[in-house]
C-alpha positions as CSV (number, residue, x, y, z in Angstrom):
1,X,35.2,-13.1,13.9
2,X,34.4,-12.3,10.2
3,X,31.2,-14.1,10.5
4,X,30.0,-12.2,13.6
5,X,30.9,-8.9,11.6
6,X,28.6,-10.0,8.7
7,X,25.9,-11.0,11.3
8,X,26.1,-7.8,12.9
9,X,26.1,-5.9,9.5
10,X,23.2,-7.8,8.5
11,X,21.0,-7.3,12.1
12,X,22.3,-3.3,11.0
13,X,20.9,-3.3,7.8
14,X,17.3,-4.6,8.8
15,X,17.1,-2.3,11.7
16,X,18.0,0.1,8.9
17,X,15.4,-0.9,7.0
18,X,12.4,-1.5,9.4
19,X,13.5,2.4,10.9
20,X,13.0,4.0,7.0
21,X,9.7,1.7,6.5
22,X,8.2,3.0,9.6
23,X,9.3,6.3,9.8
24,X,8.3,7.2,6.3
25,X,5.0,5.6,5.7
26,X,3.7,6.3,9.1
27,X,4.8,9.7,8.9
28,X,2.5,9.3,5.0
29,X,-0.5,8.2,7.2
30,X,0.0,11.4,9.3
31,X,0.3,13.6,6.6
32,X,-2.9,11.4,4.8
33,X,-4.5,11.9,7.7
34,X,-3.8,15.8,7.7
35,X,-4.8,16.2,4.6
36,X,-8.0,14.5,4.7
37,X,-9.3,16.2,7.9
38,X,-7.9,19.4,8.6
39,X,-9.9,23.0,7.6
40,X,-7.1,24.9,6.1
41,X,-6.8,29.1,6.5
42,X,-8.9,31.5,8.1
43,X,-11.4,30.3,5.6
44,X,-11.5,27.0,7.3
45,X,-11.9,24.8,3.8
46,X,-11.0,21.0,3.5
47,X,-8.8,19.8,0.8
48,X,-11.7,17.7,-1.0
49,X,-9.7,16.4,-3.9
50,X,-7.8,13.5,-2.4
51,X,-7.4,11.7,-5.1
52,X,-5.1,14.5,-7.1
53,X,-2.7,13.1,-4.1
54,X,-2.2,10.1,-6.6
55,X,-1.5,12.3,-9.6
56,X,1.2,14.1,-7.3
57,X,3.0,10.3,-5.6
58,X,3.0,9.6,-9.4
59,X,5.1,12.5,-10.8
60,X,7.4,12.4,-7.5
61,X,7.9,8.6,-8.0
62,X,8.1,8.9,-11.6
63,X,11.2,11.4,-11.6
64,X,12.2,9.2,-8.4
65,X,12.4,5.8,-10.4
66,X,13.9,7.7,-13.6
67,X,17.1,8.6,-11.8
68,X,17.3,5.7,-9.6
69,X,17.7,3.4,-12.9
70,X,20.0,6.0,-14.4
71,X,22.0,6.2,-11.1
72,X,22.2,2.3,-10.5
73,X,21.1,0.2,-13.8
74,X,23.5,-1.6,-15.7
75,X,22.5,-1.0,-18.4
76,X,22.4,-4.9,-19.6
77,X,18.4,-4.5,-21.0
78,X,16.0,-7.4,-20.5
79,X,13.6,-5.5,-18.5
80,X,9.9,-4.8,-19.6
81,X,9.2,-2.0,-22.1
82,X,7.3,1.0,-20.7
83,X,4.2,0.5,-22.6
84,X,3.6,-3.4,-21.3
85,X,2.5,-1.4,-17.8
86,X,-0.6,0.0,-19.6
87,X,-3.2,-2.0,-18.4
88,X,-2.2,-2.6,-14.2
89,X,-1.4,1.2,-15.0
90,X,-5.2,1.4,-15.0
91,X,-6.0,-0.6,-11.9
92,X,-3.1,1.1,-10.1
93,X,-4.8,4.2,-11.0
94,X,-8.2,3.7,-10.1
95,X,-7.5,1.3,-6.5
96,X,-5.7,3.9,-5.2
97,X,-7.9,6.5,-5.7
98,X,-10.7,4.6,-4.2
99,X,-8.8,4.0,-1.2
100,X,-7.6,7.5,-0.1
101,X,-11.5,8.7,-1.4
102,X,-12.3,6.6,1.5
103,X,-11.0,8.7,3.9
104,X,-13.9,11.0,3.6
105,X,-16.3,8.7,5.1
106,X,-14.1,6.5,7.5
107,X,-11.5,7.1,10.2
108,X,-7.6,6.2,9.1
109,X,-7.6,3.5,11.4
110,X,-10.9,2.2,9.9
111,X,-9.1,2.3,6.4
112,X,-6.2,0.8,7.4
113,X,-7.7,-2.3,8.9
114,X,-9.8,-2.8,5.8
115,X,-6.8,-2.6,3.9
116,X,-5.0,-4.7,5.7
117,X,-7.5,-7.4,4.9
118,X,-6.5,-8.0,0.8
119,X,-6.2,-11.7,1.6
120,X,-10.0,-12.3,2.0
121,X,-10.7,-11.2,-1.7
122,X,-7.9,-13.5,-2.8
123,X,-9.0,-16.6,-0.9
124,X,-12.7,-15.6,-2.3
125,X,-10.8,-16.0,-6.0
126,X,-9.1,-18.6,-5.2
127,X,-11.9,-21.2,-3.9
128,X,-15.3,-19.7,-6.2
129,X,-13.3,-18.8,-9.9
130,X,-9.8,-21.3,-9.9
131,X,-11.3,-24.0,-7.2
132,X,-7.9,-23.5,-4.8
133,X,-8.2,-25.5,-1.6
134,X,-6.4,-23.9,1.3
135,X,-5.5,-25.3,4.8
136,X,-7.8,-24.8,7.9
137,X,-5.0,-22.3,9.2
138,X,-5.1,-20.4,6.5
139,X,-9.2,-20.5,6.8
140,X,-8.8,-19.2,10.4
141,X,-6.4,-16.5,9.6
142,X,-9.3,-15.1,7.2
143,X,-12.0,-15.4,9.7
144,X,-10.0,-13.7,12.3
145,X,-9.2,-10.8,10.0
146,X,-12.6,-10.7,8.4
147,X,-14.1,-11.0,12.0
148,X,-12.4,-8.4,13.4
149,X,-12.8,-5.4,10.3
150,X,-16.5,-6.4,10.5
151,X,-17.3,-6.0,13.9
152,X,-14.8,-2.5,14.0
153,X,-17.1,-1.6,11.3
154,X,-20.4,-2.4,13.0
155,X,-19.2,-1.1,16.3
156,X,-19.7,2.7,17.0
157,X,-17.3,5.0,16.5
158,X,-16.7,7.8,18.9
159,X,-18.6,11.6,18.3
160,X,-14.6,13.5,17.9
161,X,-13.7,11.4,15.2
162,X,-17.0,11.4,13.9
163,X,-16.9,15.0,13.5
164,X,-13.3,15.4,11.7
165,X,-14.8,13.5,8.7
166,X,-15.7,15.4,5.2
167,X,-19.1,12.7,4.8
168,X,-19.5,10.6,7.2
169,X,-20.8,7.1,5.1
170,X,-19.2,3.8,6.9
171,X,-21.0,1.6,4.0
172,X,-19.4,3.3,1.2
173,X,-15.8,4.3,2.7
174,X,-15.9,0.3,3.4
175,X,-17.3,-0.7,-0.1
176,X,-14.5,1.5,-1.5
177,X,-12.0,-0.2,0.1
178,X,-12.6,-3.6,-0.8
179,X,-12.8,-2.2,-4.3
180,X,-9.1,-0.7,-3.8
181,X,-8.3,-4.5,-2.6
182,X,-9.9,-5.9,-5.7
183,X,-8.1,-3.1,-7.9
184,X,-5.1,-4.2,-5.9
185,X,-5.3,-7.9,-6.6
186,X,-5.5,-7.4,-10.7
187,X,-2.7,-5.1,-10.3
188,X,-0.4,-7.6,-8.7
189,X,-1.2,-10.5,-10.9
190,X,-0.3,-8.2,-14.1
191,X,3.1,-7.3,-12.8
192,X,3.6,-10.8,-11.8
193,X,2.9,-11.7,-15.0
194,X,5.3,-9.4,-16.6
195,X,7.9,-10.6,-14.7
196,X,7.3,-14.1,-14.8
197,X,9.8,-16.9,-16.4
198,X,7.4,-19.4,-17.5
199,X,5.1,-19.1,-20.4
200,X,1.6,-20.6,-20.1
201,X,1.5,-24.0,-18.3
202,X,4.8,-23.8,-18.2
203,X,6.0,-23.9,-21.5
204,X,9.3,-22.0,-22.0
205,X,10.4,-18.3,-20.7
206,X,8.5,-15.6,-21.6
207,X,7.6,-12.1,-20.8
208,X,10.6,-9.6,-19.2
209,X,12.1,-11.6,-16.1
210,X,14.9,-9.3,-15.9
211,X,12.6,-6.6,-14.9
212,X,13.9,-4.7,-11.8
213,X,11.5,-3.1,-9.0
214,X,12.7,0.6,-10.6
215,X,11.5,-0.7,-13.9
216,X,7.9,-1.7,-12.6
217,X,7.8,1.5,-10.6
218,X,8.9,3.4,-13.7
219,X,5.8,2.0,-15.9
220,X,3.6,2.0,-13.3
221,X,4.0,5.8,-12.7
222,X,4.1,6.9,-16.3
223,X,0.9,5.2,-17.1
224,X,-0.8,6.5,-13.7
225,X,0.5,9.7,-14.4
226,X,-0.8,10.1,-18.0
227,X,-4.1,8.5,-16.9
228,X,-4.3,10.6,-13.7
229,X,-3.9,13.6,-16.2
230,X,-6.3,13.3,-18.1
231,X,-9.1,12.5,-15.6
232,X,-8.0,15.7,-13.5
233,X,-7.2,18.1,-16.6
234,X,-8.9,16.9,-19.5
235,X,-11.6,19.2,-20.0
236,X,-12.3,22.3,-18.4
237,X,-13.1,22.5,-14.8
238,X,-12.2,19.7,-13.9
239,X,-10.9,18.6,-10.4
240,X,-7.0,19.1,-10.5
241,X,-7.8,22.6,-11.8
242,X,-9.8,22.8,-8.1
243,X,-6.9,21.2,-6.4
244,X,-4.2,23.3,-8.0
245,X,-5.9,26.5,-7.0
246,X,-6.8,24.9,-3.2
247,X,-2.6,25.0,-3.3
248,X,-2.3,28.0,-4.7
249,X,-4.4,29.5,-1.7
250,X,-3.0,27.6,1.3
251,X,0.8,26.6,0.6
252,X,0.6,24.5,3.4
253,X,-1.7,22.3,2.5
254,X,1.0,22.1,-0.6
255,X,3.4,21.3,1.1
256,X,1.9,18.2,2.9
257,X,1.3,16.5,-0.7
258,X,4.8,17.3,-1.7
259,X,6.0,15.7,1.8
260,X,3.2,12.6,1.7
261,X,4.5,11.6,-1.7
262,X,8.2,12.4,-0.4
263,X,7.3,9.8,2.0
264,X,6.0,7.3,-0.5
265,X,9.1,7.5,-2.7
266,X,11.5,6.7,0.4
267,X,9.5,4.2,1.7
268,X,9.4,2.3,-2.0
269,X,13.4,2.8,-2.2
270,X,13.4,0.8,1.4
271,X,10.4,-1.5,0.6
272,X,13.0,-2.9,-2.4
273,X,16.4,-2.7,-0.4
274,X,14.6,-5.4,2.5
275,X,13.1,-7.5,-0.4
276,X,16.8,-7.7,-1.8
277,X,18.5,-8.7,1.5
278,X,16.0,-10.1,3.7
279,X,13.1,-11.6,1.2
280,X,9.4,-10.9,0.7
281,X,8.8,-12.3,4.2
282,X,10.7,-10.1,6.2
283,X,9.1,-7.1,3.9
284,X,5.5,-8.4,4.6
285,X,6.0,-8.2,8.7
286,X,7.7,-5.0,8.9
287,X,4.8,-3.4,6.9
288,X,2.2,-5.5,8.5
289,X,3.5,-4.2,12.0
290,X,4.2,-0.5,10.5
291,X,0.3,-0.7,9.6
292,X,-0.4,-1.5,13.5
293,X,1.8,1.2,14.8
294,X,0.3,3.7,12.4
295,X,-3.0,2.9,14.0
296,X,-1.6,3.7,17.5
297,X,0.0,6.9,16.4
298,X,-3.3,8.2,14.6
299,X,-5.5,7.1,17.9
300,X,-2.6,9.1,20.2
301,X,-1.4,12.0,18.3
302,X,-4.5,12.5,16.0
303,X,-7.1,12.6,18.2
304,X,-9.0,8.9,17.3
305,X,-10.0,7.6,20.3
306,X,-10.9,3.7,19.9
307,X,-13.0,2.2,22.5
308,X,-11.5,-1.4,24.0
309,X,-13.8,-3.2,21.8
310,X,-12.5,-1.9,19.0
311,X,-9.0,-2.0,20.1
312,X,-10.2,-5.7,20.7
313,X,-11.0,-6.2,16.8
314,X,-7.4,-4.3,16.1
315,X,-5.7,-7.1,17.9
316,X,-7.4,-10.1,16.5
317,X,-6.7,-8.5,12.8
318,X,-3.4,-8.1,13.1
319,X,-3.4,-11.9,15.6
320,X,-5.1,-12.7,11.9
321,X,-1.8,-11.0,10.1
322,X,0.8,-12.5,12.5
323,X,-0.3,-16.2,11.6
324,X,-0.6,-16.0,8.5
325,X,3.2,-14.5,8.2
326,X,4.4,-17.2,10.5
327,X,2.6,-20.0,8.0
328,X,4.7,-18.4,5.3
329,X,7.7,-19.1,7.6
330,X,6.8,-22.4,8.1
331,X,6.2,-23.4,4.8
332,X,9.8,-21.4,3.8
333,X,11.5,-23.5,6.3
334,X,10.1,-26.7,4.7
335,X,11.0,-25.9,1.4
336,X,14.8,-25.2,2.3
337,X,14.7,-28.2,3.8
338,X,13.5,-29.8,0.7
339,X,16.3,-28.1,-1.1
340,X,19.1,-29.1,1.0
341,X,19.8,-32.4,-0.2
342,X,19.7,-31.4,-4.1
């Protein structure tokens, strides 16, 4: 009986989680979305400077991750010093920024399929610079991810959403990003690295391995917010001066940021609480089919209509995704088997 009770809390606590994952980044690609296409006031201006939405989810999750350690840390130390973040604090910077810059020249579903395909620059890596040799499956995963974002990209997309777009440029909004991917992949391997428990070939511990996820989302903030400072107020006339007074002038459009980052703060605080009870695993499919649904919602309630071919090419990335979890599975499985014995 006590063992069903745990079972059910635990099957309560993942639909828990998947329900905050979805609900608050899809609810981010709305406002995203918004923000990137609508005219605000009688005046009927865009909001051009996307990328001060970076500065903003910076200073909202830098206050965020400051209480959270305050409110839950134990206090016991271990964890990474603030200034070791400096340098992914510049790739996190800049990725992000060329991802929601993309907006301007490609639909959101465009830029979420594109950005759902980071493991096609990390197999690149992996084979041409450190000579990795992956599996067939994991070959035909790639192709049917990289098959499908290409064709979406070559296909034509429809006059409506067309028209909602600041500069419509498919070639650049694509090239940008692959760059946020690339960004995104130097990023990763730095925090790894900070919170690894091997030195160099193996030798020893090293680094901060008691690092928590509020400590790397502490560092990472601070150094994206000081960075994003500067590049938006360091000199006169710059951008965020432009983006400040946009707010200033339609409130609305001010309130969107401050719910979009809202959103990304939430969605970070459920993003660690699955990773803590259910693995990395589980995290990667509910965001994998959150980025599926988010396309659905943005071709129903925003107005992007995809032709079949294109919802064709939306089905064999995510086929592409799917696989490549259940590989990850498989290989889990095999591993606790391996274990089992010990």
């Amino acid at each position: 009986m006590e063992a069903h009770a745990s079972g059910l809390r635990r099957v309560f606590v993942l639909a828990f989680c998947v329900a905050g994952i979805w609900s608050a980044y899809i609810y981010q690609g709305v406002l995203q979305e918004t923000l990137s296409t609508k005219r605000f006031g009688p005046d009927g201006k865009r909001f051009e400077h996307l990328s001060f939405l970076n500065l903003a989810q910076n200073v909202v999750c830098l206050i965020w991750s400051y209480i959270m350690i305050k409110l839950w840390s134990s206090g016991s130390g271990g964890g990474a010093p603030w200034w070791t973040f400096w340098s992914a604090g510049i790739t996190n910077t800049i990725g992000p920024a060329m991802g929601i810059e993309a907006l301007k020249y490609i639909s959101y579903p465009a830029q979420v399929l594109a950005k759902s395909s980071k493991m096609i620059p990390v197999m690149l890596m992996g084979t041409l610079v450190y000579g990795i040799r992956y599996t067939f499956p994991e070959y035909a995963c790639t192709l049917l991810v990289a098959g499908g974002v290409s064709t979406f990209a070559l296909l034509k997309t429809s006059s409506k959403t067309i028209s909602k777009l600041a500069h419509p440029n498919a070639p650049l909004g694509y090239g940008l990003c692959f760059l946020n991917l690339a960004f995104d992949g130097f990023t990763n391997a730095t925090q790894d690295s900070i919170n690894s428990r091997r030195g160099k070939y193996g030798k020893g511990l090293t680094r901060y391995p008691k690092t928590s996820a509020w400590d790397i989302m502490l560092g990472m903030n601070l150094w994206g917010t000081i960075y994003n400072l500067i590049y938006m107020f360091g000199w006169p006339h710059a951008i965020g001066f432009e983006a400040v007074q946009f707010c200033k002038q339609h409130p609305e459009a001010a309130w969107d940021i401050f719910l979009y980052c809202l959103c990304g703060a939430v969605g970070q605080n459920f993003i660690f609480l699955t990773i803590s009870r259910f693995g990395s695993l589980a995290n990667t499919t509910i965001t994998t089919t959150r980025k599926f649904v988010s396309i659905v919602v943005s071709s129903v309630l925003s107005g992007n209509p995809l032709s079949v071919k294109q919802w064709g090419c939306v089905v064999m990335v995510f086929s592409g995704l799917s696989y490549q979890i259940y590989l990850k599975w498989r290989k889990l499985q095999r591993l606790q088997k391996k274990r089992k014995p010990m």
